[in-house]
C-alpha positions as CSV (number, residue, x, y, z in Angstrom):
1,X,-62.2,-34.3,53.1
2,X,-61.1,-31.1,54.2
3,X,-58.8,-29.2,52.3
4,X,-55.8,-28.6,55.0
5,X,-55.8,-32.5,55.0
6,X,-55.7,-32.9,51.5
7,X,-52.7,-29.9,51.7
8,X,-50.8,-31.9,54.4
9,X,-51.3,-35.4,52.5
10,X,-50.1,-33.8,49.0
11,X,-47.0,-31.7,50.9
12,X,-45.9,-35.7,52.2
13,X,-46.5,-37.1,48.7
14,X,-44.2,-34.1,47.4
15,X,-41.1,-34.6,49.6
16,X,-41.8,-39.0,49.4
17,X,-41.6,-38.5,45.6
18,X,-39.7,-35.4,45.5
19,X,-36.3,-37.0,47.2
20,X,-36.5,-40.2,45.6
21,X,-34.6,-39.0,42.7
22,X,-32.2,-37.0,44.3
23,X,-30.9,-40.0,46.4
24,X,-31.0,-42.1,43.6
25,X,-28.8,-39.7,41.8
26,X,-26.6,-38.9,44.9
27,X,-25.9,-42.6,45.1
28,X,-25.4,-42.7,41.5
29,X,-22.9,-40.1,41.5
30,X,-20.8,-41.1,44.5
31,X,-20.6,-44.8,43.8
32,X,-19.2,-43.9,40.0
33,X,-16.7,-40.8,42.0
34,X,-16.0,-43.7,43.9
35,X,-15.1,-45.8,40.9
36,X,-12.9,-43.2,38.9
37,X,-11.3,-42.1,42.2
38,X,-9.9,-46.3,42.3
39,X,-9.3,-46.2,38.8
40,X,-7.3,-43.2,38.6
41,X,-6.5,-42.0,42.4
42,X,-3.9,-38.8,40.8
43,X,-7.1,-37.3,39.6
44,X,-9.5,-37.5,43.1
45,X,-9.1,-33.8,43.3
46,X,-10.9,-33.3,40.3
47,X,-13.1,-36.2,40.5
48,X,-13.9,-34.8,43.9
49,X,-14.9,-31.3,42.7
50,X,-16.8,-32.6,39.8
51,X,-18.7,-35.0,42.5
52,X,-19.6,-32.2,45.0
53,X,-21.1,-29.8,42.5
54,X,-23.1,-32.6,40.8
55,X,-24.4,-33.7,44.2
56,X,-25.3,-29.7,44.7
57,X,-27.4,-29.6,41.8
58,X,-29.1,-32.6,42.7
59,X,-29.5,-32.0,46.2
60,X,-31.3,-28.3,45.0
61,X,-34.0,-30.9,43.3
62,X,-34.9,-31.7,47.0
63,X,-35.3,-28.3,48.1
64,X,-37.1,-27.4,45.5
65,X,-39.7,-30.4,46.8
66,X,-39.5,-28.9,50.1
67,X,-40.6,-25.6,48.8
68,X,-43.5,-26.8,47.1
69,X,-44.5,-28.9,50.2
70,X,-44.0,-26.1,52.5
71,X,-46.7,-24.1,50.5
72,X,-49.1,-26.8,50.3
73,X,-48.6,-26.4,54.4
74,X,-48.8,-23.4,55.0
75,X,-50.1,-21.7,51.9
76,X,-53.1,-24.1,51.2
C-alpha cells in the first residue's frame, strides 16, 4: 500500500474516532443544561454559561483531531 493512502485512511480514522466523543459529550452536556435549566429556570443564565464553556472545551477535542488528521494529509 502506498504510504499517502495509508496517510489519507489513518487522517479519516482520526476525525471518525476523534469526534465521536466530543458529540457524545456535547449531547451529554446540553440534554443535562437542558435538565437544570427545567428544574431551576431562575438560574439558565448561569446554567447557560457553564454549558457553553464546557461545550468549548469539548469541541477543542475535535480540533485537536483535525489537526492530527490534517498532518497525516498533508505532512505524511
Amino acid at each position: 500500500m502506498d504510504p499517502k493512502v495509508a496517510a489519507l485512511i489513518a487522517a479519516g480514522f482520526a476525525m471518525g474516532i476523534g469526534s465521536i466523543g466530543p458529540a457524545i459529550a456535547i449531547g451529554n452536556l446540553v440534554g443535562k443544561a437542558l435538565e437544570g435549566i427545567a428544574r431551576q429556570p431562575e438560574a439558565s443564565g448561569q446554567i447557560n454559561t457553564a454549558m457553553f464553556i464546557g461545550v468549548a472545551f469539548a469541541e477543542a477535542i475535535a480540533l485537536y483531531a483535525l489537526v492530527v488528521a490534517f498532518l497525516l494529509i498533508f505532512v505524511a
